[in-house]
C-alpha positions as CSV (number, residue, x, y, z in Angstrom):
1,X,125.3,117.1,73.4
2,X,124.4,113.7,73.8
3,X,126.4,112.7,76.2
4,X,125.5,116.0,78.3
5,X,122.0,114.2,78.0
6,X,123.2,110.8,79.2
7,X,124.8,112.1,82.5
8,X,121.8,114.6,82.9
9,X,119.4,111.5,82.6
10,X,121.8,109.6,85.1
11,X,121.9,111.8,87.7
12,X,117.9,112.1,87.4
13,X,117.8,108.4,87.7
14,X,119.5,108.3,90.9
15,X,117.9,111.5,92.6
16,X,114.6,109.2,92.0
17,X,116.4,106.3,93.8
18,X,117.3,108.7,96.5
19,X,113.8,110.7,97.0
20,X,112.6,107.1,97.1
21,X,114.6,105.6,99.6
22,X,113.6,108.8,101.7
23,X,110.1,107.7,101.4
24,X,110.1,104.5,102.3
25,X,112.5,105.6,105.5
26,X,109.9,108.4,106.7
27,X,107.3,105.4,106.2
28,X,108.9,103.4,108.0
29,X,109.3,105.5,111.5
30,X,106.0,106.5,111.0
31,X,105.0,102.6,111.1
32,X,107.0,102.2,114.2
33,X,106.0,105.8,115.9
34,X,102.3,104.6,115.5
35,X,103.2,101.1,116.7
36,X,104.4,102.7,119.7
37,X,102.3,105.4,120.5
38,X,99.2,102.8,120.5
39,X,101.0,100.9,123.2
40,X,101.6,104.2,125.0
41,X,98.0,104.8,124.5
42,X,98.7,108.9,124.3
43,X,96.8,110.8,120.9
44,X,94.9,109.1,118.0
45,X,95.5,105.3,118.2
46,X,95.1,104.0,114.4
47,X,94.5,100.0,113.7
48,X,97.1,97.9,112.5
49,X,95.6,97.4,109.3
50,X,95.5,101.9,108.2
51,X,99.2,101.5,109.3
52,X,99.5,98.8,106.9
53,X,97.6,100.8,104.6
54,X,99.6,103.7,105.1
55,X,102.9,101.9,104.8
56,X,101.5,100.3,101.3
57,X,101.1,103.4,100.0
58,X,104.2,104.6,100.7
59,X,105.7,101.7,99.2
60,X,103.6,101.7,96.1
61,X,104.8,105.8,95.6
62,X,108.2,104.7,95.8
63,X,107.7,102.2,93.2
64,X,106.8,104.7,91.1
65,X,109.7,106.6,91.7
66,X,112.3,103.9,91.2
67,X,110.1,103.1,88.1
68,X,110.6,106.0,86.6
69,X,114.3,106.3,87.2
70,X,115.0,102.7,85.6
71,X,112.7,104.0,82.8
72,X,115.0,107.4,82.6
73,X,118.1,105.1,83.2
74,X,117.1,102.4,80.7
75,X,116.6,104.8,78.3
76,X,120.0,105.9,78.2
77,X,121.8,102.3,77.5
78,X,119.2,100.1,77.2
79,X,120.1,96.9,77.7
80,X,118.3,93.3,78.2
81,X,118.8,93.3,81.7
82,X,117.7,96.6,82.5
83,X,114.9,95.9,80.5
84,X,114.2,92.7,81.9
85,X,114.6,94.5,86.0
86,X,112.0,97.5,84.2
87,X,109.3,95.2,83.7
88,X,109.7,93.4,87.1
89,X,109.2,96.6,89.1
90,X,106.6,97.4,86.7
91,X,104.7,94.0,87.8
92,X,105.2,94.2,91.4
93,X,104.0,98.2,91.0
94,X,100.9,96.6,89.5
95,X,100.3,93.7,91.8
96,X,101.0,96.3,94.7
97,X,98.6,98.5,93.8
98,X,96.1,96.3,93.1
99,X,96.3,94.9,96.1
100,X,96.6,98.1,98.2
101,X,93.4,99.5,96.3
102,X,91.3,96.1,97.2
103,X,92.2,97.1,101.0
104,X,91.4,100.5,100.8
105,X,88.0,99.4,99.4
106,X,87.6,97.1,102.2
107,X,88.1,99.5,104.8
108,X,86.4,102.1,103.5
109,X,83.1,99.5,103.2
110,X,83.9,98.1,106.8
111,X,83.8,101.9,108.5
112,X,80.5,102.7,106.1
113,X,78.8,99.4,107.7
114,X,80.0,100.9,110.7
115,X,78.5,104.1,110.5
């Protein structure tokens, strides 16, 4: 039973790393569809900095993701090196979001001046 748990848990682990990979790819082209449209000029032209926001937050959701799969894999054979990569993605999540959250405050106070 427990090793029915163990590859259960594995397979998890890696879906995460997948979905998130799939994030950060449909991020990206959206980055570069924007970046490109605004040169075209055609539809809704957004600054650089709410692509930069939008990209963030992508990145920061699949953080999250690959957090949780190196919690779900380090759970199954913890070890001090899976530990040790755990709490790095747990720091640059942090920092990440921190910082994401400081610019989302910033641009939400810059169009309210605005307005």
């Amino acid at each position: 039973m427990e090793e029915i748990a163990k590859t259960i848990t594995i397979y998890i682990s890696h879906t995460l790393e997948i979905i998130s990979a799939l994030v950060i790819a449909v991020a990206l082209l959206q980055l570069v569809f924007n970046y490109f449209r605004s040169f075209a000029g055609g539809g809704k032209n957004i600054t650089a900095e709410e692509a930069r926001v939008k990209f963030g937050s992508s990145v920061a959701v699949a953080l999250e993701l690959l957090l949780g799969g190196d919690v779900l894999a380090t759970a199954v054979a913890p070890s001090w090196n899976d530990i040790g990569k755990l709490a790095a993605i747990a720091t640059i999540r942090t920092i990440l979001n921190y910082f994401l959250e400081r610019e989302l405050k910033h641009m939400h106070q810059t169009k309210s001046a605005a307005a």
